[in-house]
C-alpha positions as CSV (number, residue, x, y, z in Angstrom):
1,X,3.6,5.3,18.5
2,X,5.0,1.8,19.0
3,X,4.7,-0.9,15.8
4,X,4.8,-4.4,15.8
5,X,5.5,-6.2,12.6
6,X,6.7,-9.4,11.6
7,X,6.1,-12.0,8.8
8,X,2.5,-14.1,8.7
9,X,2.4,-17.5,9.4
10,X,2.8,-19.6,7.2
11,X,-0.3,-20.6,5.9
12,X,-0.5,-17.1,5.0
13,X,2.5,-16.2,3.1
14,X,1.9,-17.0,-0.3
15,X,-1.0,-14.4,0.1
16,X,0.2,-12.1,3.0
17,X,3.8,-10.4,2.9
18,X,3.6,-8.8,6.2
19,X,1.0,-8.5,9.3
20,X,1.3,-5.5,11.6
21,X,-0.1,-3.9,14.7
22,X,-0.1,-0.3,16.0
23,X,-0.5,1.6,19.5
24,X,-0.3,5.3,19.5
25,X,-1.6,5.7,23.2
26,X,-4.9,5.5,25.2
27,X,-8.2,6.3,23.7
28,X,-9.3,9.6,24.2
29,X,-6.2,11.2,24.6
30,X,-6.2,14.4,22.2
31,X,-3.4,14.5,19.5
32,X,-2.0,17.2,17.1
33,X,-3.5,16.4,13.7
34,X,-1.2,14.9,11.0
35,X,-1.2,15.1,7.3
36,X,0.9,13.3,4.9
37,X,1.3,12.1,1.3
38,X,0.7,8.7,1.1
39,X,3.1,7.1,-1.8
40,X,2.5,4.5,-3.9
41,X,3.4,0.7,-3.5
42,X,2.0,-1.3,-6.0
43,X,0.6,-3.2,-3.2
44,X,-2.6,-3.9,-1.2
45,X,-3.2,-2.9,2.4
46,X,-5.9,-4.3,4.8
47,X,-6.5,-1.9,7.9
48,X,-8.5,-2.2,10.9
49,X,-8.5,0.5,13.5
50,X,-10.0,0.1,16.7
51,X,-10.0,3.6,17.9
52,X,-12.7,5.9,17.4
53,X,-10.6,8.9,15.8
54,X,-11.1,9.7,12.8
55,X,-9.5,9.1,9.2
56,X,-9.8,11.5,6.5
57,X,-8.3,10.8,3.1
58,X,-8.5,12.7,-0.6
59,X,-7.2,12.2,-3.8
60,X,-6.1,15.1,-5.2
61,X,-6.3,13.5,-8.9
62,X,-9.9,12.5,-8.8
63,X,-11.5,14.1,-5.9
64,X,-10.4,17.0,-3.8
65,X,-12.6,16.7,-0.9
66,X,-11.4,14.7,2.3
67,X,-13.5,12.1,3.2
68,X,-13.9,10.4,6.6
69,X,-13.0,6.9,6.1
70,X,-15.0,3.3,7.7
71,X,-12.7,1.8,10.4
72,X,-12.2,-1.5,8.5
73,X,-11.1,-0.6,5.1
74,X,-8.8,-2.4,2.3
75,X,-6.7,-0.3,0.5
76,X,-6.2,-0.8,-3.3
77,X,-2.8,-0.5,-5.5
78,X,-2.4,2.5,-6.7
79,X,0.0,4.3,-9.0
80,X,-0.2,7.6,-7.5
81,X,-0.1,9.2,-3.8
82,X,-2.8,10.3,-2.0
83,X,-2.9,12.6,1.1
84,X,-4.2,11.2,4.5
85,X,-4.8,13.1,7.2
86,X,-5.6,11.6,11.4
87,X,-6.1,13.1,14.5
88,X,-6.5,11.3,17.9
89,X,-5.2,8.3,19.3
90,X,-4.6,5.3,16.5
91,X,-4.6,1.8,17.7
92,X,-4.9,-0.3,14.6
93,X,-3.8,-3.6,12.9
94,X,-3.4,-4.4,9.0
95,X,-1.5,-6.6,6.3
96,X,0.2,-5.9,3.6
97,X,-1.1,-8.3,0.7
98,X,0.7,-10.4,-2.3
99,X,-0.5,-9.9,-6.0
100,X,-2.6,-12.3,-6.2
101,X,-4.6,-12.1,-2.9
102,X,-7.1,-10.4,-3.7
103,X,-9.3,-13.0,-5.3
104,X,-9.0,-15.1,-2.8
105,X,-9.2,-13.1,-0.1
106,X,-12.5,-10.8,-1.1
107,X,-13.6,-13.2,-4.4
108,X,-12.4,-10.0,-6.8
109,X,-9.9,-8.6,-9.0
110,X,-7.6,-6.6,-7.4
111,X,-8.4,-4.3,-10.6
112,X,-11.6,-3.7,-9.0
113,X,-10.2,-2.7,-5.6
114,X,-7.5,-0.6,-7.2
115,X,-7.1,3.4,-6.9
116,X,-9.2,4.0,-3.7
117,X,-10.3,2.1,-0.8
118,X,-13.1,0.0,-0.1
119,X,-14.6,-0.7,2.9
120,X,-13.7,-4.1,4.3
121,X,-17.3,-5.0,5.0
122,X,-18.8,-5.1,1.7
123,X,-15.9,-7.7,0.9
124,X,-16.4,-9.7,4.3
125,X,-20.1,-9.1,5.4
126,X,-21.0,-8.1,9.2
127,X,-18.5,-10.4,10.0
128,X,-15.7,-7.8,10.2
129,X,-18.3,-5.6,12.7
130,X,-17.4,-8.9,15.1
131,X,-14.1,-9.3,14.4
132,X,-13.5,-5.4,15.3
133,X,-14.8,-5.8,18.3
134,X,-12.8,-8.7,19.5
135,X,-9.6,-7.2,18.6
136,X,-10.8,-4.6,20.4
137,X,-11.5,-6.8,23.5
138,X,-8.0,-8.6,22.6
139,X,-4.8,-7.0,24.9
140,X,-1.3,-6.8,23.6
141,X,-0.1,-7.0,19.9
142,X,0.5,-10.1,18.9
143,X,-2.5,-11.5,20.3
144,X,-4.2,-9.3,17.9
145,X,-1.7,-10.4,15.1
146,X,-2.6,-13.7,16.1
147,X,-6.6,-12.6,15.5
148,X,-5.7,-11.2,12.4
149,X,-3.8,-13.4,11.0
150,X,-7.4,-16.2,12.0
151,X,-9.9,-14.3,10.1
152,X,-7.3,-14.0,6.9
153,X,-6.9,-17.8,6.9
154,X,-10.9,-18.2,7.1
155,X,-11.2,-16.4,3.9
156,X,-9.1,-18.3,1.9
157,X,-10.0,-20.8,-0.5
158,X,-8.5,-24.4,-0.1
159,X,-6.8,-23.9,-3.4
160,X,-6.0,-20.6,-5.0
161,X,-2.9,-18.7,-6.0
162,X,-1.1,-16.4,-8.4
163,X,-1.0,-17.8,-12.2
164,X,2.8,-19.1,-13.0
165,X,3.6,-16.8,-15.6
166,X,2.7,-13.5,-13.1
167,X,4.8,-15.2,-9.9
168,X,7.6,-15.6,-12.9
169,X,7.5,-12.1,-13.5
170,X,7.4,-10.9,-9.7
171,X,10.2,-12.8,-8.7
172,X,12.3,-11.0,-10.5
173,X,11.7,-7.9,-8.8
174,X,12.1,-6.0,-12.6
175,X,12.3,-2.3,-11.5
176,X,14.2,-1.7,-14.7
177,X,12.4,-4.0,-16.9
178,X,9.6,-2.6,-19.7
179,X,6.7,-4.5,-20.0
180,X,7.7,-6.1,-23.6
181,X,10.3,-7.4,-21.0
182,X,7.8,-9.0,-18.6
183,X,5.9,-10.1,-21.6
184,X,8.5,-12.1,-23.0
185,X,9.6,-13.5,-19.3
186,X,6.2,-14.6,-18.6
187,X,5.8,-16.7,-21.8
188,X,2.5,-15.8,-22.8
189,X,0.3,-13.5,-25.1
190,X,0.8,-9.8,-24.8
191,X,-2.8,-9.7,-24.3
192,X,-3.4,-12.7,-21.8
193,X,-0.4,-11.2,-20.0
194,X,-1.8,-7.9,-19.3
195,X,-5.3,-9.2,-18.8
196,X,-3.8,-11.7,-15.7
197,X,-1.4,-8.7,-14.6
198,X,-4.1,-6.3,-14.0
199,X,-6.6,-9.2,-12.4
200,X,-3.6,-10.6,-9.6
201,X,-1.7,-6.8,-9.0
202,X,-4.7,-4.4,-9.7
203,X,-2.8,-2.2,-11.9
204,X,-1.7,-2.4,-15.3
205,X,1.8,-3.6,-15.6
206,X,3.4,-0.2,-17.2
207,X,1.4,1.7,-14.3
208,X,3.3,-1.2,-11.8
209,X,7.2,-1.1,-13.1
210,X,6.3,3.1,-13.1
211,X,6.0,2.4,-9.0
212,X,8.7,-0.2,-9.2
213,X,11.0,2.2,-10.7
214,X,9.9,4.7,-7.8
215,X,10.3,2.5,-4.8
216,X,14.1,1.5,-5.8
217,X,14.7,5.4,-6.0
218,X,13.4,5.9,-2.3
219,X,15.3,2.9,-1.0
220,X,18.1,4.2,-3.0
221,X,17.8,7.7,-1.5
222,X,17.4,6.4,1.9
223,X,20.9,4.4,1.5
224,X,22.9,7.2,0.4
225,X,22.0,10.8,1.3
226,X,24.5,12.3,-0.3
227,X,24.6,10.3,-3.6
228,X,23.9,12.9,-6.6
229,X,20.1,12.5,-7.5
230,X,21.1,12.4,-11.1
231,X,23.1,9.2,-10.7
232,X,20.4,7.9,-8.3
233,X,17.6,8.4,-11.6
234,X,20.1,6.9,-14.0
235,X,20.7,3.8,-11.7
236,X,17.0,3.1,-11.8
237,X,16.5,3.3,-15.5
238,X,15.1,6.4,-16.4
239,X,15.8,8.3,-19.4
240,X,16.9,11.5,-17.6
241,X,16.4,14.5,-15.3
242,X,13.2,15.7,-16.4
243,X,11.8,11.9,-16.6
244,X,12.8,10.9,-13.0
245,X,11.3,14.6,-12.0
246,X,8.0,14.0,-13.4
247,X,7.4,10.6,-12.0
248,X,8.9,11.6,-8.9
249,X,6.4,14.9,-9.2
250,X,3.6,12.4,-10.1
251,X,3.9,9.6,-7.6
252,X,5.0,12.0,-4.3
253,X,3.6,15.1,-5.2
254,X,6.7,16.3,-4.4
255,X,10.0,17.5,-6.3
256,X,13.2,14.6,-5.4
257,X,15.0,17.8,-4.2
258,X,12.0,18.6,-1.8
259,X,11.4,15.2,-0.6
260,X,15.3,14.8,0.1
261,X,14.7,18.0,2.1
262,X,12.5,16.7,4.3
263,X,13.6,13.2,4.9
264,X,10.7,11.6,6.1
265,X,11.1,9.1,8.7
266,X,9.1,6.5,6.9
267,X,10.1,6.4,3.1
268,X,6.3,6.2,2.2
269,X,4.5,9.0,4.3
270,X,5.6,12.3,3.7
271,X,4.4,14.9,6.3
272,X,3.2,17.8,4.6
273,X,2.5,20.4,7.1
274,X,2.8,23.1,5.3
275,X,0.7,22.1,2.5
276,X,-3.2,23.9,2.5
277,X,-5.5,21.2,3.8
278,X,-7.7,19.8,1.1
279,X,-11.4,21.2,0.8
280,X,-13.8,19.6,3.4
């Protein structure tokens, strides 16, 4: 599979941190079936695919049975994995959204879209029915980008964006921070401050630094291989062994000595062959 990915225009980027597009061969062409964990970001994802093969996803937490997924779909925050599972050619193209995006990109919380996935066209209407088929009709990636990246600017509003005392706490990147922390950085009410969190990320803000914490392990783990895993889970903040073990457990579905093991290529899909496919 070949990915293009690069930065939004600019129009885009206080909403938009990345726009991508995928080709994993010609239509029709049969494929070996992959499954994988899908880990948590704390961030949105908006996915089109314009090939026909299907998408199956479960959550193990909440609901056990793998189901077949629309082909437009926007992907909520989460603070846990879940496992995804495609067979068949994939040609798709999808963003990776801001907080803050998603009330002015589908006029809702991004507390409402968080934990599962929604399909795109109850947000945008029959709309996204056309736009799938013209980036279906559109050769080469970066035209399609270019697509993209046209029906995401026709959805914003002329003036939106992310409340000041949220951006204040983003930009610090706080992996380590608590949320009396954030509260205190943000200069507002305990109360107000998780009330905007949850509207402009989707998740509570403890839920958020929990997946914070998390990512800076995985980059950390994918920088240095050999560093000790115990001195990787103290750089990060947590309390100790068993503490970075159960959120690693939680959030990957995987021990930090097992994912280590199998080294995924990409930091946040795990392959899990081996694993019993869920119910159907």
């Amino acid at each position: 599979m070949t990915t293009l990915q690069r930065p939004p225009m600019p129009a885009l980027r206080p909403f938009v941190s990345l726009v991508w597009a995928s080709e994993g061969g010609a239509s029709g062409v049969a494929e070996q079936a992959v499954r994988e964990h899908a880990l948590p970001t704390g961030m949105m994802h908006l996915v089109l695919r314009l090939t026909d093969s299907p998408l199956r996803i479960a959550d193990l937490r909440n609901d056990p049975i793998a189901r077949t997924m629309p082909a437009a779909l926007v992907g909520g925050a989460r603070s846990g994995f879940y496992v995804r599972e495609s067979s068949g050619a994939s040609c798709s193209v999808g963003a990776v959204l801001r907080p803050g995006a998603a009330p002015c990109l589908f006029g809702v919380g991004a507390d409402e879209l968080a934990e599962r996935h929604t399909p795109l066209e109850d947000l945008w209407g029959e709309g996204v029915r056309r736009l799938r088929a013209r980036l279906q009709e559109t050769q080469g990636a970066e035209d399609r980008l270019t697509l993209l990246e046209a029906a995401l600017l026709a959805h914003l509003p002329r003036v939106r964006g992310l409340h000041p005392a949220i951006a204040s706490v983003l930009g610090e990147k706080p992996a380590t921070w608590t949320v009396a922390d954030a509260v205190r950085h943000s200069g507002v009410s305990h109360r107000r401050f998780i009330a905007l969190f949850r509207q402009s990320v989707g998740l509570p803000p403890k839920s958020w630094l929990r997946v914070q914490r998390f990512q800076g392990v995985l980059s950390a783990m994918g920088r240095d291989a050999d560093e000790p895993l115990a001195a990787l889970a103290a750089d990060a903040g947590y309390s100790d062994q068993s503490h970075f073990n159960r959120d690693f457990l939680a959030f990957a579905g995987v021990t930090p000595q097992a994912y280590r093991r199998l080294s995924p290529a990409h930091a946040n899909h795990l392959p899990i062959e081996s694993v019993p496919p869920p119910s159907a």
